[in-house]
DSSP file (Angstrom, degrees, kcal/mol; ACC not computed):
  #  RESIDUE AA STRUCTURE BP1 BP2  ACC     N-H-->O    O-->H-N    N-H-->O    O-->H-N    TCO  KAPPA ALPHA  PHI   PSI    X-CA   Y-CA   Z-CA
    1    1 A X              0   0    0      0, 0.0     2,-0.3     0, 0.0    17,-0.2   0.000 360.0 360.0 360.0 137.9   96.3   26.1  108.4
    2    2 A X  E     -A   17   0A   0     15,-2.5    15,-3.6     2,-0.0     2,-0.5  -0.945 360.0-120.5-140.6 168.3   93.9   23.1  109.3
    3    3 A X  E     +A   16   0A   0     -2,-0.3    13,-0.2    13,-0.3     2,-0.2  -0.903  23.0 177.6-114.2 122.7   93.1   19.8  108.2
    4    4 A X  E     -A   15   0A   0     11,-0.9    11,-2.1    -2,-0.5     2,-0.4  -0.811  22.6-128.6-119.3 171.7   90.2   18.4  107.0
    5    5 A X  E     +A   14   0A   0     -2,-0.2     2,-0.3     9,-0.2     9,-0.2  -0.965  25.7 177.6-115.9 146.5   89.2   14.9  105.7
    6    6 A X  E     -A   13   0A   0      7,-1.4     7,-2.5    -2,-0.4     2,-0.5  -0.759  27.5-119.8 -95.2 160.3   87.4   14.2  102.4
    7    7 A X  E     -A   12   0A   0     -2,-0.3     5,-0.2     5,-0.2     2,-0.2  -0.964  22.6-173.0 -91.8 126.9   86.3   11.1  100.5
    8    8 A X  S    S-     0   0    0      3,-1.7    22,-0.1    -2,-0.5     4,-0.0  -0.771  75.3 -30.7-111.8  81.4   87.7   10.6   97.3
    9    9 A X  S    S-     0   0    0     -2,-0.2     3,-0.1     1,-0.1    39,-0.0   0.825 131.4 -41.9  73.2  26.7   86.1    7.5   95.5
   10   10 A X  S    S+     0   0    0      1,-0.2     2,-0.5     0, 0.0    -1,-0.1   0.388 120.3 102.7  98.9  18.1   85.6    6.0   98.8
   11   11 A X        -     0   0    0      2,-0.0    -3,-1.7     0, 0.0    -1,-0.2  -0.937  62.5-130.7-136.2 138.0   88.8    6.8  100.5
   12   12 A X  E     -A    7   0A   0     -2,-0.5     2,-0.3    -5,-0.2    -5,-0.2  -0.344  21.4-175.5 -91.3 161.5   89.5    9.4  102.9
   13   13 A X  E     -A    6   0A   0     -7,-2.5    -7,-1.4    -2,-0.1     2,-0.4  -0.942  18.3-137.0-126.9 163.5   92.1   11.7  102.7
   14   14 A X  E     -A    5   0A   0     -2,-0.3   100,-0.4    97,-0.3    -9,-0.2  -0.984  26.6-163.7-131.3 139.2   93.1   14.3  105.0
   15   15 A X  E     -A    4   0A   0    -11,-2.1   -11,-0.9    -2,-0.4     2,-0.4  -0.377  23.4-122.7-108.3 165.4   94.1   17.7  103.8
   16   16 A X  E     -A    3   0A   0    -13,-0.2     2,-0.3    -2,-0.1   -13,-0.3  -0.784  33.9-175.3-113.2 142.2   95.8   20.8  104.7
   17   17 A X  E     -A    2   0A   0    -15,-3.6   -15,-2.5    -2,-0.4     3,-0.1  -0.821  18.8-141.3-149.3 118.8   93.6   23.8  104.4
   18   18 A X    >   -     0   0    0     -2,-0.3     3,-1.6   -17,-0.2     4,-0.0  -0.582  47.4 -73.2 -90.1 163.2   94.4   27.2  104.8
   19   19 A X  T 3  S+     0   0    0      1,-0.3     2,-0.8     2,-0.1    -1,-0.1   0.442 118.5   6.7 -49.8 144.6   91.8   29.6  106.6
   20   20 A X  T 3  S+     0   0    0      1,-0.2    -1,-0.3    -3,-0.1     4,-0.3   0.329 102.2  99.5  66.9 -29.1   88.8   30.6  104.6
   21   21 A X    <>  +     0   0    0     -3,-1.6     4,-2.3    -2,-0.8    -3,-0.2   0.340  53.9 101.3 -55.7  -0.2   89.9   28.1  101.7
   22   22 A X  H >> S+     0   0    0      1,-0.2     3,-1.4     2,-0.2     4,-1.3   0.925  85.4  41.2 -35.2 -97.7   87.1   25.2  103.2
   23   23 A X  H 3> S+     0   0    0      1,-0.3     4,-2.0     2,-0.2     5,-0.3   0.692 121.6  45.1 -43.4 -39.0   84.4   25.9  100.6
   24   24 A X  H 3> S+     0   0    0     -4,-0.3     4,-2.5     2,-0.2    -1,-0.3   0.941 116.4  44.2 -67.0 -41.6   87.3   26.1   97.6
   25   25 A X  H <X S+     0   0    0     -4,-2.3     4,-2.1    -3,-1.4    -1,-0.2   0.781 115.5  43.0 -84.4 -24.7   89.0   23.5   98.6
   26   26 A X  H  X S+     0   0    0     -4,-1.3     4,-1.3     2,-0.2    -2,-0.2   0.751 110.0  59.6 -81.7 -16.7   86.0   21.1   99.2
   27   27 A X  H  X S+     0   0    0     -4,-2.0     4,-2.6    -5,-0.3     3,-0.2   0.891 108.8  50.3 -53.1 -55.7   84.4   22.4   95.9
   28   28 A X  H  X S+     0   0    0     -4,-2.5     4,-1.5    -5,-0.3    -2,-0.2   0.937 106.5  48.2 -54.6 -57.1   87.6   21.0   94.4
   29   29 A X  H  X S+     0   0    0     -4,-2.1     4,-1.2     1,-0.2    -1,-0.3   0.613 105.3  62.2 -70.0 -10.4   87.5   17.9   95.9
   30   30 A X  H  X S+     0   0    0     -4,-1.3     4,-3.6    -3,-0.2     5,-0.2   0.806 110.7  41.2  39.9 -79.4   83.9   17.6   94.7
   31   31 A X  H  X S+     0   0    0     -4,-2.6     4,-0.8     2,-0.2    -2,-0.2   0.690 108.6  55.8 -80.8 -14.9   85.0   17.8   91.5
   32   32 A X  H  X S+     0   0    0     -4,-1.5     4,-1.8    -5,-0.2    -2,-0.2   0.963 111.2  46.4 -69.7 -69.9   87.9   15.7   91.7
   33   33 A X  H  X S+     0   0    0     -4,-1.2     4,-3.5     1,-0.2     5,-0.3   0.784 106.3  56.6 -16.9 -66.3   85.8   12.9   93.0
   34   34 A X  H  X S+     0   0    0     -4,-3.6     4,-2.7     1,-0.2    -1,-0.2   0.970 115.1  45.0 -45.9 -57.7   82.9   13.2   90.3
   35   35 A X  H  X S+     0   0    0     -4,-0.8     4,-2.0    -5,-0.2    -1,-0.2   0.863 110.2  48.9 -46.4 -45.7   85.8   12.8   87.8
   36   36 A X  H  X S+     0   0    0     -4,-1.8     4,-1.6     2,-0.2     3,-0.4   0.986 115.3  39.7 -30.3 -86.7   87.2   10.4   89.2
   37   37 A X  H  X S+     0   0    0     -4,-3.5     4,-2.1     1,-0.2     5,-0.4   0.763 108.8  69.2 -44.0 -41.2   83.8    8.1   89.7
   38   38 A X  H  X S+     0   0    0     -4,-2.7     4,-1.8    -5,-0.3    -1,-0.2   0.958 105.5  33.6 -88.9 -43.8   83.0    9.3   86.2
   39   39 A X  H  X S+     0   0    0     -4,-2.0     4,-0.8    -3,-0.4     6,-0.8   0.728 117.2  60.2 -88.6  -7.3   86.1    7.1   84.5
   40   40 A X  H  < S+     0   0    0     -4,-1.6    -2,-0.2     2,-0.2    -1,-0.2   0.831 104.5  39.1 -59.1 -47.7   85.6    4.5   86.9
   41   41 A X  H  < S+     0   0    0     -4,-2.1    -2,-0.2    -5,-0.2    -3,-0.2   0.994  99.6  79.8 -75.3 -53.6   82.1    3.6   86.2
   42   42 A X  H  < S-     0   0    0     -4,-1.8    -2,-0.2    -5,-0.4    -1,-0.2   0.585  91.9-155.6  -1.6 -96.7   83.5    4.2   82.4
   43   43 A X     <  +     0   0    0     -4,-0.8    -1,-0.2     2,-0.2    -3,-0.1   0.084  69.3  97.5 142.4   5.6   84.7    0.6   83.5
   44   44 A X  S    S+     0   0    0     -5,-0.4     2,-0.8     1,-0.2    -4,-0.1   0.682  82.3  55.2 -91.3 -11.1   87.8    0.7   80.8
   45   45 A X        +     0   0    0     -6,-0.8    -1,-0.2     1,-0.2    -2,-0.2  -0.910  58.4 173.0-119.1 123.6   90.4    1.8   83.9
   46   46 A X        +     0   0    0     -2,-0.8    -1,-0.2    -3,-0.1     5,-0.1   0.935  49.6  89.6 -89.9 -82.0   90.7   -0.2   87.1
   47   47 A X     >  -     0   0    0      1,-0.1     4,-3.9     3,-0.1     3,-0.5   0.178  60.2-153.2 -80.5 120.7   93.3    1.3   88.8
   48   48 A X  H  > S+     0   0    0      1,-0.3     4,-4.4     2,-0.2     5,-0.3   0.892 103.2  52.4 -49.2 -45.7   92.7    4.1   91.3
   49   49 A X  H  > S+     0   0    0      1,-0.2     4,-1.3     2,-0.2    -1,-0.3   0.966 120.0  37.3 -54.5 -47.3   96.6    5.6   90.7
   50   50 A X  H >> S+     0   0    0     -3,-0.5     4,-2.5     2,-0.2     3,-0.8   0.969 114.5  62.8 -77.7 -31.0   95.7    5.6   86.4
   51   51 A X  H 3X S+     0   0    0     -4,-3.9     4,-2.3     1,-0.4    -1,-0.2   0.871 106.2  37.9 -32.0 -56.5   92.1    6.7   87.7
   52   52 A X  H 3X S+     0   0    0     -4,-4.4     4,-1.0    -5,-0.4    -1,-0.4   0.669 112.0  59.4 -90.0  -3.5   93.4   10.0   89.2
   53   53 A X  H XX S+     0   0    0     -4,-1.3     4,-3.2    -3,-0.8     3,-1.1   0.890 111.6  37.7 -77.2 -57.4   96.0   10.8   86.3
   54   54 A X  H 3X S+     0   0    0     -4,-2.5     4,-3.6     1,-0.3     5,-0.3   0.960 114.3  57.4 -64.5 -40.6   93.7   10.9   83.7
   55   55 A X  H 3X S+     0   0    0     -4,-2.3     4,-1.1     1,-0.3    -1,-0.3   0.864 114.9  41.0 -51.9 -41.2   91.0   12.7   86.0
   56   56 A X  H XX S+     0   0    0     -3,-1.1     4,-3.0    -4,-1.0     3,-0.8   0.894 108.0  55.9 -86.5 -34.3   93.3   15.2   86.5
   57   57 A X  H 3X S+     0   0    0     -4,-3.2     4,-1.9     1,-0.3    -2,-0.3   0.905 109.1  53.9 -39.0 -45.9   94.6   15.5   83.1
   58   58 A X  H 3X S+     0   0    0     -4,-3.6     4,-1.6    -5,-0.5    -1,-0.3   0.698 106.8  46.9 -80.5 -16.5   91.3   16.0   82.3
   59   59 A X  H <X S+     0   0    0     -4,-1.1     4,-2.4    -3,-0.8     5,-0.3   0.831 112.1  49.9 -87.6 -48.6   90.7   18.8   84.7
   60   60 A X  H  X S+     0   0    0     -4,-3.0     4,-1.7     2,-0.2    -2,-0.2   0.880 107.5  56.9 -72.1 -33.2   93.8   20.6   83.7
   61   61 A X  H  X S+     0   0    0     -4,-1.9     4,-0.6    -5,-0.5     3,-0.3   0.993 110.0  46.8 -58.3 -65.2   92.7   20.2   80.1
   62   62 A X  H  X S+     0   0    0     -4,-1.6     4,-1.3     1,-0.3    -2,-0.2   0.559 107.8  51.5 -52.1 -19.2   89.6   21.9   80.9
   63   63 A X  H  X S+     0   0    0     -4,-2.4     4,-2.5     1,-0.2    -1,-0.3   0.942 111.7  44.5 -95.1 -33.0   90.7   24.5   82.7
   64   64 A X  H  < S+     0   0    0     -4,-1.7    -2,-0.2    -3,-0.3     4,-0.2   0.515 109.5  54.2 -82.4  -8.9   93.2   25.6   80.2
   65   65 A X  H >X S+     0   0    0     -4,-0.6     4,-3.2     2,-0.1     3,-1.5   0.847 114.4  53.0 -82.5 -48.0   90.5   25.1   77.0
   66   66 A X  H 3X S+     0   0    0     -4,-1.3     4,-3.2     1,-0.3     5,-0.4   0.951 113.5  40.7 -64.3 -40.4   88.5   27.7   79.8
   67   67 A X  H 3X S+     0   0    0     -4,-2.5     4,-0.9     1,-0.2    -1,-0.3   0.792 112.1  47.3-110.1  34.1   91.2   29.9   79.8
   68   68 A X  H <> S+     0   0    0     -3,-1.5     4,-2.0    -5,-0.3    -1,-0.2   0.843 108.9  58.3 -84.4 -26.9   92.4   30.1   76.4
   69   69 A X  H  < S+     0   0    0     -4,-3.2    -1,-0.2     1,-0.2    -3,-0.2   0.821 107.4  50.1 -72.3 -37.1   88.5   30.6   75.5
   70   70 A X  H  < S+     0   0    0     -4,-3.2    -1,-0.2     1,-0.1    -2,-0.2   0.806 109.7  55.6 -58.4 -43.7   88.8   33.9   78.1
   71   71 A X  H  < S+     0   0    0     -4,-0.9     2,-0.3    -5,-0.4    -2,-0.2   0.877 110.8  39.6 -70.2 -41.6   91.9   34.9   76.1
   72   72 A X  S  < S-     0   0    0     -4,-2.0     4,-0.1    -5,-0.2    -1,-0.0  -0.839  77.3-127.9-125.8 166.1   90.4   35.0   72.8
   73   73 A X  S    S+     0   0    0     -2,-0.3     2,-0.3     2,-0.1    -1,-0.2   0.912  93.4  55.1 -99.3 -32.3   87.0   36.2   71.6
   74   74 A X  S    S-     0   0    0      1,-0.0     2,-0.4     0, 0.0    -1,-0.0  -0.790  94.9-119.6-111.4 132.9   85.3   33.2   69.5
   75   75 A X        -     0   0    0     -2,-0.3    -2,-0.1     1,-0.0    -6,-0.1  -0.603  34.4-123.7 -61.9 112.4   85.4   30.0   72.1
   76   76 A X        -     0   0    0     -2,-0.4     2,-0.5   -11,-0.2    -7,-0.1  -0.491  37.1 -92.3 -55.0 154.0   87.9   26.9   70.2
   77   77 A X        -     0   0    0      1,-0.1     2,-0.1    -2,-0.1    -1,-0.1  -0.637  49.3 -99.8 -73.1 128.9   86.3   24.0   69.8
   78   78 A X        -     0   0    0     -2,-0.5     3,-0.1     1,-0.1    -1,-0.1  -0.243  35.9-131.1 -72.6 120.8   87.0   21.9   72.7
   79   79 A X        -     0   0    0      1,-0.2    -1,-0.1    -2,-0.1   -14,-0.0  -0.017  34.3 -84.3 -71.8 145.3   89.7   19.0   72.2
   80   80 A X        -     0   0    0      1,-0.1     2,-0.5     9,-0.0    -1,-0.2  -0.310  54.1-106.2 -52.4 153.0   89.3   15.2   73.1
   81   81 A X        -     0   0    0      1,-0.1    -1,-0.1    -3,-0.1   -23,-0.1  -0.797  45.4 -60.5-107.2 147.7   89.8   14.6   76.2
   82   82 A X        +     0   0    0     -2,-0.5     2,-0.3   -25,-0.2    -1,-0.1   0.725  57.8 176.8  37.1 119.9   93.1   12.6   78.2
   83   83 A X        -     0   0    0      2,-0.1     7,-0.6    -3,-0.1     8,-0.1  -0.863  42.6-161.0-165.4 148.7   93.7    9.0   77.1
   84   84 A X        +     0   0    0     -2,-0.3     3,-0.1     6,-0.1    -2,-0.0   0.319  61.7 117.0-102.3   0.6   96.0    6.4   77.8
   85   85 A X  S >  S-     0   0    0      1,-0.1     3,-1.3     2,-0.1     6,-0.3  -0.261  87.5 -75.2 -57.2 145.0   94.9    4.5   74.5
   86   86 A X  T 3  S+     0   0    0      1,-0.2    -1,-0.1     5,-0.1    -2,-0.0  -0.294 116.3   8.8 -35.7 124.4   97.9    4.1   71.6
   87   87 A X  T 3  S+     0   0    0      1,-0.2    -1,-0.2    -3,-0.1     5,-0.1   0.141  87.8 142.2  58.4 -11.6   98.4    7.9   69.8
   88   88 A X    X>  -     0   0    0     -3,-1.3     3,-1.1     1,-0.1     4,-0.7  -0.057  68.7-107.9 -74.9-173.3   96.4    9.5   71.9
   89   89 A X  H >> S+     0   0    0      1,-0.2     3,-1.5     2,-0.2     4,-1.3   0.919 116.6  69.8 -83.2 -43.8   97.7   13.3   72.9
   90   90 A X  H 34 S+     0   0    0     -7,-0.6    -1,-0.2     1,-0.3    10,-0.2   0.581 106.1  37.6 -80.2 -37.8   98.6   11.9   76.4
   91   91 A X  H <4 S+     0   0    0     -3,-1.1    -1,-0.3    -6,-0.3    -2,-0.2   0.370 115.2  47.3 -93.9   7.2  101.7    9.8   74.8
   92   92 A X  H << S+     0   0    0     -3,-1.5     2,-0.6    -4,-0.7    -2,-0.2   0.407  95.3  95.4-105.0   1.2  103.1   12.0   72.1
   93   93 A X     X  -     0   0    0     -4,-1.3     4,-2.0     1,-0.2     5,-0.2  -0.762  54.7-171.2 -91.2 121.7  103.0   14.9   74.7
   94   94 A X  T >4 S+     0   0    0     -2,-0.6     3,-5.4     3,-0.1     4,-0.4   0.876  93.6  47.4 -62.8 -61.9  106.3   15.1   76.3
   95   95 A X  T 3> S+     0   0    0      1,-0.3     4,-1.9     2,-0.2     5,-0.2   0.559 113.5  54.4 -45.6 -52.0  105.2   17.5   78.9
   96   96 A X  H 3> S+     0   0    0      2,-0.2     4,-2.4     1,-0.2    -1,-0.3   0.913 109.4  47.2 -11.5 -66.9  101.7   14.7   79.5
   97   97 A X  H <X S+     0   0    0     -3,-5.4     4,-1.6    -4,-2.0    -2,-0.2   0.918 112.3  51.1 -87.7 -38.1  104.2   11.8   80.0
   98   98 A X  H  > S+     0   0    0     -4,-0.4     4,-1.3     1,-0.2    -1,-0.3   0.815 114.6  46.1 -76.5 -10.1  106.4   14.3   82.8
   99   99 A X  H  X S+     0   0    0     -4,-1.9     4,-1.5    -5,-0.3     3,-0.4   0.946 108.7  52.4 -87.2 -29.7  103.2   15.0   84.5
  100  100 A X  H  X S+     0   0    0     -4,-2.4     4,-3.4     1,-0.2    -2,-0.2   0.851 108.8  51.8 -20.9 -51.0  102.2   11.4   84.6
  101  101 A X  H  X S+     0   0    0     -4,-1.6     4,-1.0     1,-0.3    -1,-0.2   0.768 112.6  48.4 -87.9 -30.1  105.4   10.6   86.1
  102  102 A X  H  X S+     0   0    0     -4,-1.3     4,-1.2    -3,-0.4    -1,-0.3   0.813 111.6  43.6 -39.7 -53.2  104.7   13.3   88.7
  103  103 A X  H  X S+     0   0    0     -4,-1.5     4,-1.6     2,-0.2     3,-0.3   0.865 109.9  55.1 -75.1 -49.9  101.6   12.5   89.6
  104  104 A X  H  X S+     0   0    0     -4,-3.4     4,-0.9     1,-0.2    -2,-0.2   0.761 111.0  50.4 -69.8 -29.5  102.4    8.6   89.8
  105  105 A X  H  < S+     0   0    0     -4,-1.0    -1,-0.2     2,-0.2    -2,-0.2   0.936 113.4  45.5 -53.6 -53.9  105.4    9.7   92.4
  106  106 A X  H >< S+     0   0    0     -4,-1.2     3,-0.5    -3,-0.3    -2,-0.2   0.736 113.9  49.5 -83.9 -25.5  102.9   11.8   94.5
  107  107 A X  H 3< S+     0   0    0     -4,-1.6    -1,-0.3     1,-0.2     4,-0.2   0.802  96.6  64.3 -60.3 -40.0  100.4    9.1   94.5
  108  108 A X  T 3< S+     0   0    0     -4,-0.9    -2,-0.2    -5,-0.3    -1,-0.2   0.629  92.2 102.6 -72.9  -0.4  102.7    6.3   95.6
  109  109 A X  S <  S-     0   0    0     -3,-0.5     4,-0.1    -4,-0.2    -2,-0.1   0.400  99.2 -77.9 -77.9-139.5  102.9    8.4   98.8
  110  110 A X  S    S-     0   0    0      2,-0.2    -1,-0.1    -4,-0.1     3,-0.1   0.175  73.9 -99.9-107.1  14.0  101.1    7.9  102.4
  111  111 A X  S    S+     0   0    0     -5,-0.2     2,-0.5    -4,-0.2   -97,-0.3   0.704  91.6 118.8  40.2  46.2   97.5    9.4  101.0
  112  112 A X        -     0   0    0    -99,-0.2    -2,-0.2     1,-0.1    -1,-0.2  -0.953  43.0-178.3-128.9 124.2   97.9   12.3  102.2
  113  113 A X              0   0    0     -2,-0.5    -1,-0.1     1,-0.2   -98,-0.1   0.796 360.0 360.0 -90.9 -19.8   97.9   14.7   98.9
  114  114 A X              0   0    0   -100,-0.4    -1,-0.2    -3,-0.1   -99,-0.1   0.324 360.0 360.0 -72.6 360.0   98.5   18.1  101.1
């Protein structure tokens, strides 16, 4: 296992990476980032901690539309995604609000997400 540093929305992090996982694992952070950057510039969330929930909500949303879409032969139509707005799926979900509460624990840590 090694450690590497990334930038994530202008802050580095430094990561555990196990051999041969480089490319996956910067590919990942790649895409964390974009997401990231992408509801920032949005300019309706300031805060990096609500920043990365929904970014990741939204990633986890997308992979699970991808592999329900593998599972069955005609593609659903893809569901809004993640918001912290009043009704939205994010607060009527319990299972949403216990990953929230996850993620905002693992954030409040030393920044190092491995």
């Amino acid at each position: 296992m090694k450690q590497i540093e990334v930038q994530i929305m202008g802050q580095s992090y430094l990561l555990g990476c196990p051999d041969g996982g480089e490319p996956q694992l910067r590919d990942a952070v790649e895409r964390v980032d974009a997401a990231m950057c992408k509801i920032r510039d949005a300019g309706k969330v300031k805060a990096r901690d609500r920043i990365a929930v929904l970014a990741s909500l939204n990633l986890a949303f997308d992979l699970a539309a991808q592999q329900a879409a593998a599972a069955a032969a005609p593609a659903p139509a893809p569901a809004p995604a993640a918001t912290t707005e009043a009704g939205s799926t994010t607060e009527n979900d319990p299972k949403a609000a216990q990953l929230i509460q996850r993620l905002d624990q693992a954030l409040a840590g030393d920044g190092h997400l491995l």
